[in-house]
NUKEKOL-846116 format. One record per residue (C-alpha): residue in one letter; y, x, z. Coordinates in steps of 0.001 Angstrom, whole numbers, plus 500000, padded with zeros to 6 digits. Layout:
<recs>
AYXZ/...
</recs>
This chain:
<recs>
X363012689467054324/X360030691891054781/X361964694950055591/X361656694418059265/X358150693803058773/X354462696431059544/X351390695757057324/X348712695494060135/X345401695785057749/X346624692920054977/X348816691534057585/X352603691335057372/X353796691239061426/X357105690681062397/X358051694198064178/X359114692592067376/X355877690737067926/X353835693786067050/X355470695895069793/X355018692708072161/X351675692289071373/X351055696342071653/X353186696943074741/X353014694014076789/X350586691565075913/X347500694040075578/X348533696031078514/X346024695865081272/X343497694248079276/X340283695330077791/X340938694911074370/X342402697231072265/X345088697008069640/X342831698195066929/X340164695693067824/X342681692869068365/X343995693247065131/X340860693686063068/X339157690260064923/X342092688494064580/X343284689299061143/X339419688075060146/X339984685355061961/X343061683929060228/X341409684426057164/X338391682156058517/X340582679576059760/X343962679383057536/X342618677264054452/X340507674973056921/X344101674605058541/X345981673519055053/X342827671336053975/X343156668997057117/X347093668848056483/X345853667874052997/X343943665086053902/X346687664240056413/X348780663414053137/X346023662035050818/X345471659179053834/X348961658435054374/X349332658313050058/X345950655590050321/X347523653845053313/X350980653348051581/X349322651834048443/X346989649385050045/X350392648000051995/X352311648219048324/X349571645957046946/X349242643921049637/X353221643256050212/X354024639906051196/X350693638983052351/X349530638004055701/X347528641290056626/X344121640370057542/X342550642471060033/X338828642733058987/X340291643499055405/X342619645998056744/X339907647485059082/X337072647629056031/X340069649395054044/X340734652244056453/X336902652837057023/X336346652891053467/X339201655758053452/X337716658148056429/X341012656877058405/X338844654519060894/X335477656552061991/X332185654546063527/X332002655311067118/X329572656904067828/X326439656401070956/X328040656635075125/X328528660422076523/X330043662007079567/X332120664677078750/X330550668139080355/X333527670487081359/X333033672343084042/X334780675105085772/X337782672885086171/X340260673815089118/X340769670992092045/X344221670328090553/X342231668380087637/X339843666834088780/X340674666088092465/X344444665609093253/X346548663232091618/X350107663812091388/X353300664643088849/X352691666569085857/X355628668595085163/X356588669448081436/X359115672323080785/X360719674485078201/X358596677671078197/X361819679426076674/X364111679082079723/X362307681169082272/X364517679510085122/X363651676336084637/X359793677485084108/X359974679282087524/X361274676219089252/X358936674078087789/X356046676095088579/X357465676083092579/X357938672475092277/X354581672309094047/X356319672025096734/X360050670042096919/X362175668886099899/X361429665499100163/X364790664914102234/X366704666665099706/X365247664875096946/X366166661370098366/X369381662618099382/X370515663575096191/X369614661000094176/X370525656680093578/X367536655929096079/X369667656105098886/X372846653866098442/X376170655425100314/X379553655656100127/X379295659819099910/X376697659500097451/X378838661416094552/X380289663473097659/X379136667582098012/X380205666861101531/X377096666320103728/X377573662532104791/X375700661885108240/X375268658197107187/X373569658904104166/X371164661662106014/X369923659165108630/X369065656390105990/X366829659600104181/X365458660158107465/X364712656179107959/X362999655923104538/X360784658299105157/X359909657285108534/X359403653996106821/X356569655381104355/X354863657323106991/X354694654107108837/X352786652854106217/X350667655984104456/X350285657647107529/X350485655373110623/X350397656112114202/X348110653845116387/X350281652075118098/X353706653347117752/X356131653724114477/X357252657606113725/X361055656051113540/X361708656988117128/X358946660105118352/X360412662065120319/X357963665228119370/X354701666687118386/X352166669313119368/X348162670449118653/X345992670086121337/X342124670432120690/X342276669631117009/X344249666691117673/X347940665890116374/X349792664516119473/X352573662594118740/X355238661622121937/X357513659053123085/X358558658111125766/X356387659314128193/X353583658354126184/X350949660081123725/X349946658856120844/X347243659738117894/X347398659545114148/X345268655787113019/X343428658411110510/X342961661308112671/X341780663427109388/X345127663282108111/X346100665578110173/X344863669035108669/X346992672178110321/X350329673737111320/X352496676639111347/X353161678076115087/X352339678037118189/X349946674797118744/X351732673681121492/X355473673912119610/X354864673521115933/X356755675098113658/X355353672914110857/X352650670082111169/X350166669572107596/X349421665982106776/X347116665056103970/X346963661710102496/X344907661399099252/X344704664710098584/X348095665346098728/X349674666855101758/X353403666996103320/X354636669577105583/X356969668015108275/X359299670790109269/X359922671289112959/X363463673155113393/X366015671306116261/X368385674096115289/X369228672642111721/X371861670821110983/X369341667897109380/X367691667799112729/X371340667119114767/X370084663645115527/X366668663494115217/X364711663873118844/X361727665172117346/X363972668020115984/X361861667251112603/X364695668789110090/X363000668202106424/X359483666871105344/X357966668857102368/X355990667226099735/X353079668693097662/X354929667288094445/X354303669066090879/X350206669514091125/X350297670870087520/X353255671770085097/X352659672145081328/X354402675156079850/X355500673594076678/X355245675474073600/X356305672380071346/X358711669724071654/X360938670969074016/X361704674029072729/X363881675599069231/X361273678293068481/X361799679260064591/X360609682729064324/X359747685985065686/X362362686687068083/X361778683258069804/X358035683221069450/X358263686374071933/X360194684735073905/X358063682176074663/X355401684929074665/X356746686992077412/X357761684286080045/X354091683114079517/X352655686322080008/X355029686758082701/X353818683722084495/X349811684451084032/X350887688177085407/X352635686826088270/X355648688790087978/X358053686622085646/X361515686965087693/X365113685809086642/X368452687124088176/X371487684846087630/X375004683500089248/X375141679998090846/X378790679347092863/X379699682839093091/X376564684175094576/X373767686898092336/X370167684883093488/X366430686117092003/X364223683619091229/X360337684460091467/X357050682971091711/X356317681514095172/X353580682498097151/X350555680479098320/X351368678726102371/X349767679766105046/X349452677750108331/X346251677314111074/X343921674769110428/X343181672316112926/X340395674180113721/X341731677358114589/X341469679349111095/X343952680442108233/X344635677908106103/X346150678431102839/X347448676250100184/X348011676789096445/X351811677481096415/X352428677099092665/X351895674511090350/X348772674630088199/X350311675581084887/X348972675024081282/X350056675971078235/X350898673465075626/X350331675067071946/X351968673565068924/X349898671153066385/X348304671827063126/X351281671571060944/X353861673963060982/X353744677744060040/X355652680247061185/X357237683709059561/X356251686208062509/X353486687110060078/X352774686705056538/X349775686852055142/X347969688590051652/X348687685442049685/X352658685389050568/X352048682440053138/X353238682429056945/X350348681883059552/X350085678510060870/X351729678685064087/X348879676522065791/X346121679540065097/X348760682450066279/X349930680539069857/X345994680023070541/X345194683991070065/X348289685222072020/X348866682732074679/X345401682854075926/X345463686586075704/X348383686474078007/X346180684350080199/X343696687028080736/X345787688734082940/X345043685917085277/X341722685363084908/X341423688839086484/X343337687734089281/X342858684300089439/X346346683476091275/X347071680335088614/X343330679191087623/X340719679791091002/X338406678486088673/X338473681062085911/X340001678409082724/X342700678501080522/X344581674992079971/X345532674389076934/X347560671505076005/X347159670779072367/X349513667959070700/X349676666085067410/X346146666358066182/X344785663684063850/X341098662666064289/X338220664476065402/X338329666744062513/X340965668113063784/X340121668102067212/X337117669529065914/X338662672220064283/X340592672961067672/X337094673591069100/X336246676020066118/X339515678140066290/X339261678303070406/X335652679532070086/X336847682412067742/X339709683030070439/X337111683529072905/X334682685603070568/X337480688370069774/X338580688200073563/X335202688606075075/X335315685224077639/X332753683330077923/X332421680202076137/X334641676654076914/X336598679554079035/X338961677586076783/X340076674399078088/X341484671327075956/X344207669032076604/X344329665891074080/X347512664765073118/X346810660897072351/X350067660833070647/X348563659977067190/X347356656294065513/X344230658283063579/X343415659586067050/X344620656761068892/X341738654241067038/X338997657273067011/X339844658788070770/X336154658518071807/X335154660324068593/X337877663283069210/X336435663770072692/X333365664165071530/X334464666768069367/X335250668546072564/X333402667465075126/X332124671007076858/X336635671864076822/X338489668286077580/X340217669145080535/X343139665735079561/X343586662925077497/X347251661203077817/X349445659124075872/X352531659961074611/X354438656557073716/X357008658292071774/X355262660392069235/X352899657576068515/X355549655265068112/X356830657944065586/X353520658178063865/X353092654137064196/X356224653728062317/X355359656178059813/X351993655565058786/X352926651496058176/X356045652577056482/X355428650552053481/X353649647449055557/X357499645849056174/X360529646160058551/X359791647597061784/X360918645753065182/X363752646902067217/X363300649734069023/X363605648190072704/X360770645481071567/X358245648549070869/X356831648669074621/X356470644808074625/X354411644893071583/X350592644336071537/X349715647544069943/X351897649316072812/X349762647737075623/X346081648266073679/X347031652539073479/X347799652613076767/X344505650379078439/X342469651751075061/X343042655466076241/X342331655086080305/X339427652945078981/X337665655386076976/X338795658181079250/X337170656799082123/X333947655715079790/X333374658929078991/X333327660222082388/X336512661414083251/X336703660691086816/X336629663125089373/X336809665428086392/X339475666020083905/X343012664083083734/X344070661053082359/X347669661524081508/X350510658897081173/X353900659749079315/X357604661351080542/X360372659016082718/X362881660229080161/X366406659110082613/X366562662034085416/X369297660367086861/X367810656923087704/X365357657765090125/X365280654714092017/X364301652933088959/X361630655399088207/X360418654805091807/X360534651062091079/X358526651532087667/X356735654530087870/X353987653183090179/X352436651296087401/X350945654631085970/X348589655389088964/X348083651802089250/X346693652020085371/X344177654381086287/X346181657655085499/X345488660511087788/X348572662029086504/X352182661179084698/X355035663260083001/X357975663952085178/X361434665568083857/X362406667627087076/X361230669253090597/X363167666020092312/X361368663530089836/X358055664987090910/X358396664953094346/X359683661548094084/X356663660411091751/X354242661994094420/X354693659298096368/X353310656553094154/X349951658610094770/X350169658097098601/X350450654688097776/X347662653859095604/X344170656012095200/X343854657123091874/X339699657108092071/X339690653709093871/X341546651915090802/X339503653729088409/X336373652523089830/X338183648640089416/X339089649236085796/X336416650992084951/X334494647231084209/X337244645835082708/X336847644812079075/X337525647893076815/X341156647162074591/X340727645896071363/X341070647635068224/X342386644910066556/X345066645093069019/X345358648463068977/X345896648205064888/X348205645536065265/X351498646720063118/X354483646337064653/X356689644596061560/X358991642231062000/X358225638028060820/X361044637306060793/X363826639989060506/X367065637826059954/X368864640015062253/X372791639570062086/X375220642183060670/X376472643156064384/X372769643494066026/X372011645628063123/X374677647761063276/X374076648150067280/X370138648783066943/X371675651364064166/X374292652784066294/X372439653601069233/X369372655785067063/X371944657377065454/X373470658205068600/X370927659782070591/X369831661390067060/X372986663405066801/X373568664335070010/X370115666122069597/X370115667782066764/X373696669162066999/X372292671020070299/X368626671920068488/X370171673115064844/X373494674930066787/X372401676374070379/X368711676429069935/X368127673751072618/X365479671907072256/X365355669537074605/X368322668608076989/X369364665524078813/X371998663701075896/X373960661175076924/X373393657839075199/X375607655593073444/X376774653999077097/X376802657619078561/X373474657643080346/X371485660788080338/X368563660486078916/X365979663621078426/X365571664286074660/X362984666107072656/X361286665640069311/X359575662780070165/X362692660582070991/X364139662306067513/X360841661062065440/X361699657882066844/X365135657043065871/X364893659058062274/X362123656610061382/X363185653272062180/X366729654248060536/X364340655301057645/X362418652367057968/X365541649949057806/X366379651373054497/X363585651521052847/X362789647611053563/X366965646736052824/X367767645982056280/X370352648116055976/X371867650326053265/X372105654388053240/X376022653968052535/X376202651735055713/X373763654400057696/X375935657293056524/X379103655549058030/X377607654556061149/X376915658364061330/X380214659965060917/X381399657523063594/X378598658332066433/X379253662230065373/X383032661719066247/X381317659750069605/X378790662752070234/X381686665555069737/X383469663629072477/X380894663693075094/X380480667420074288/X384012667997074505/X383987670296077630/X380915672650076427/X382405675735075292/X379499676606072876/X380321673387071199/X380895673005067104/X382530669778065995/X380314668065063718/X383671665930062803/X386112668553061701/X384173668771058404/X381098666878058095/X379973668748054399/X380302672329055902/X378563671205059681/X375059672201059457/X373809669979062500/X374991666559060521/X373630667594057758/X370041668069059501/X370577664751061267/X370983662859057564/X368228664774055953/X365916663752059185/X366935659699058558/X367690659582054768/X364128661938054016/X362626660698056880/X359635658646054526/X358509661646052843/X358122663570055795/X354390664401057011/X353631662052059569/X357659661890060140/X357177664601061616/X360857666306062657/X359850670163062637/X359888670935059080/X363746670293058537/X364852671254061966/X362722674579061526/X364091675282057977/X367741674666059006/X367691676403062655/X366944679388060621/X369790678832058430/X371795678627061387/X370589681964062506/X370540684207059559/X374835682777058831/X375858683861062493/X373877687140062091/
</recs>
């Protein structure tokens, strides 16, 4: 195993990260090998056992937590009692005195615009370049291509007239009522020019002004024939494109033939869940399209219906202001990185006791190494910070501990201190009932806080394994605990003093093809106070950016701000079924559809490396799937078990009959194994049936360690 290892000091490095970190990532930075080495070699050694003795206590809790709900089994829990318990344990900290968090050097995209947050595979440099030009999206395009607009053509690649006016109408519609004209509607202008800092809008013979006239900002052009007119509307602006020649503009007598909108304002490069990273090889993979991105010269050449297209990073937009001078705008994204957790390790290098390094302490050295390649240029962070999204952390010891291994980063990199920024995953119960405690922890680096409903679902499940039978899955977001995490995080956020600077961060629309329900729904996130919400693609975020013309973020924060905080009690409330006399059929279903979603998954993660795709769901609707959605289903199947809801030999059949379901709906993907042509020798069902029938003894239910351990498997048999 070591042979394709180089001893670095005591170090064992994986020789393809060595000549990546060598070659590429230390290349045009002040900081030699020698001295990166040395630092962070003494720096492992610092951090490693701290590491392992917070994944200790991770396990001694959870050991405490099962026994109390062992003793206490068929008893009516009783809060206080339960609350005393975990206190007496460490689980539940005292909160501590009121403090404003004191971050600073934090980019506009943070703490003044509210919009989409992006999250992407950093592995698939394609989709990492199109997220980070998602900044800016057709807003035409976007409509016409998705359920919004209702047409005969709408499954058609031919362009359907119909279809194109009622995209134009819709828009017109919202402009009408973000962006009004006093005293006419934008449905039927005929035109629009600049004259003396002033939009003028025409119809008719008749001139009109914007209501707000300092929504108008700029435009591309000559002033008094615009190629492009700048609105901005909450701090997010659209470009209305001005082009009588295009096709889109054939019946429009204002020639207007698209409408841009500012859409992704930040994307998080994800590190984590959505990607199959096992080892060396795809640890520099993710490396490289990182560094790629903070370099600014990350390209990708593929094929797309015949045609050989390059895909880059865009550049910023240029246009005159109303006043007469240049105007630019930010033409990318603001991108962060999202590190892994505490938990895993990983074999790119071995240490001088045998162990691997704990993947957490390795992705915080090299990607914000990579990132100092912008902070000399400052194209991604004007501000001079490195985001870094950090997931799956339990309690502010841990998110202490993040604070202690990013100060070292910065030490042996020579940046200044809290150069480091800190995004909190709230995607954990311990952190969950202690979130003012954890900021604390990092108060001079909190850039984020959001929630993540389906990890802490995962981790709900888990950690009250033993308390009884979970609910059904669909019940989960109608449950009191559900609605206390997500008031209980915005609560604290904004107590703290979040507002106007750092994020508050609500979770992923996981069905990319049902965007006019997401339009429907998604509003509630800004309307809870979030200045920002997960979105699965470019034409999601554009989509999403609306909701934040519609309601101003900082306006609603002010109203909840003196609301009554969410109660703990609440937020502790355990999510068992009273009553689970479920029949054999609803069972079964509730069964069925975990298993489902499970295996079409895993089959992708343990087989192609994927990790995270859009699966089709037991009734064939896409839905976007990553760990999270995974640590879901595994548990509640593991749940049902455990409490006799159901029985392992009924699980196991339901199993081999979704496989033969999932090996259908992958039937026309070349790259495809059938998990159904022999279930002992397929790998992928295997993994699925470890994750549900060892889900229990899992940490925290976590997924990683058996998808890690058989993805390898995977790769050393085809090698």
């Amino acid at each position: 195993m070591l042979k394709n290892y180089q001893s670095i000091n005591s170090l064992k490095v994986s020789s393809e990260l060595l000549s990546f970190v060598n070659d590429e990532l230390l290349n045009g930075i002040e900081i030699s090998p020698k001295k990166f080495w040395l630092g962070f070699e003494k720096a492992v050694y610092e951090l490693a056992p701290r590491n392992k003795e917070l994944i200790d206590i991770r396990e001694k809790l959870q050991k405490q937590i099962d026994e109390w709900h062992i003793q206490n089994k068929g008893k009516e829990i009783k809060l206080e009692e339960y609350k005393n318990f975990l206190k007496k344990i460490g689980y539940l900290k005292e909160e501590g005195p009121d403090f404003k968090i004191e971050t600073n050097k934090v980019d506009s995209e943070i703490k003044e615009i509210a919009g989409p947050q992006l999250v992407v595979p950093i592995m698939n440099a394609r989709y990492t370049l199109n997220a980070a030009n998602a900044r800016w999206v057709s807003l035409y395009d976007s409509l016409y291509g998705t359920n919004i607009i209702e047409s005969e053509e709408g499954g058609s690649e031919r362009y359907d007239p119909n279809r194109g006016q009622e995209v134009i109408k819709y828009v017109r519609e919202f402009f009408d009522k973000y962006i009004p004209i006093d005293g006419t509607s934008w449905k039927n202008i005929a035109g629009l020019k600049v004259v003396n800092k002033d939009l003028i809008i025409f119809k008719d013979d008749y001139e009109y002004k914007l209501k707000d006239k300092n929504k108008f900002v700029g435009h591309r052009g000559e002033s008094n024939k615009p190629s492009a007119i700048i609105i901005k509307n909450n701090n997010l602006h659209f470009e209305i494109i001005i082009n009588p020649k295009a096709f889109s503009a054939a019946h429009d007598i204002a020639g207007i033939s698209d409408v841009i909108a500012e859409s992704a304002i930040s994307t998080i490069c994800d590190n984590e869940d959505s990607v199959a990273a096992v080892d060396s090889e795809d640890k520099v993979v993710c490396y490289r399209n990182w560094l790629g991105l903070m370099k600014g010269d990350l390209k990708i050449q593929f094929e797309k219906n015949g045609k050989k297209l390059e895909r880059k990073l865009n550049p910023d937009r240029s246009f005159i202001s109303k006043e007469g001078k240049d105007l630019k705008l930010h033409g990318r994204s603001l991108l962060l990185i999202r590190n892994v957790g505490h938990l895993m390790t990983n074999p790119s290098i071995i240490l001088k006791n045998g162990n691997e390094i704990p993947e957490g302490i390795m992705d915080a050295f090299f990607t914000t190494a990579a990132a100092l390649h912008d902070l000399k240029r400052k194209r991604n962070s004007r501000s001079g910070s490195v985001y870094i999204v950090k997931p799956k952390m339990h309690g502010p010891e841990e998110t202490a501990f993040t604070d202690l291994v990013f100060s070292k980063v910065e030490k042996l990199l020579g940046l200044e201190e809290n150069t480091c920024k800190i995004g909190i995953m709230d995607e954990e119960r311990r952190t969950s009932v202690n979130l003012k405690e954890c900021i604390r922890t990092l108060k001079k680096r909190v850039f984020f806080i959001n929630t993540g409903f389906l990890d802490r679902t995962g981790d709900e499940m888990h950690t009250s394994m033993e308390a009884g039978p979970m609910i059904k899955k669909g019940e989960m977001k109608s449950s009191k605990w559900i609605s206390a995490y997500e008031n209980n995080n915005v609560d604290i956020g904004l107590k703290c003093g979040f507002s106007g600077k750092a994020q508050i961060g609500k979770g992923m629309w996981a069905m990319p093809d049902k965007m006019k329900e997401m339009i429907e729904d998604k509003i509630n996130h800004p309307k809870a106070g979030a200045n920002c919400a997960w979105v699965p693609s470019p034409t999601a975020a554009s989509l999403h950016a609306l909701h934040y013309h519609q309601v101003n973020i900082f306006d609603e924060q002010l109203k909840i701000k003196d609301r009554q905080q969410a109660k703990i009690d609440d937020l502790l409330n355990i999510p068992i079924a009273n009553r689970p006399n479920w029949s054999v059929d609803e069972i079964n279903s509730e069964i069925s559809n975990s298993a489902q979603t499970l295996l079409g998954y895993v089959v992708r993660w343990i087989d192609q490396g994927v990790g995270c795709s859009k699966v089709p769901d037991i009734n064939n609707i896409g839905l976007m799937e990553d760990r999270a959605t995974l640590r879901i289903s595994s548990q509640h199947i593991a749940n049902w078990i455990h409490h006799g809801i159901t029985t392992k030999i009924q699980v196991m059949e339901i199993m081999k009959e979704m496989a033969k379901v999932v090996d259908k709906q992958n039937q026309n993907d070349k790259k495809y194994v059938k998990m159904s042509d022999d279930f002992e020798r397929s790998l992928a069902f295997k993994t699925a049936c470890d994750l549900v029938f060892k889900g229990k003894e899992q940490p925290s239910g976590y997924t990683e360690p058996l998808l890690h351990y058989n993805r390898l498997k995977k790769k050393i048999n085809q090698n």
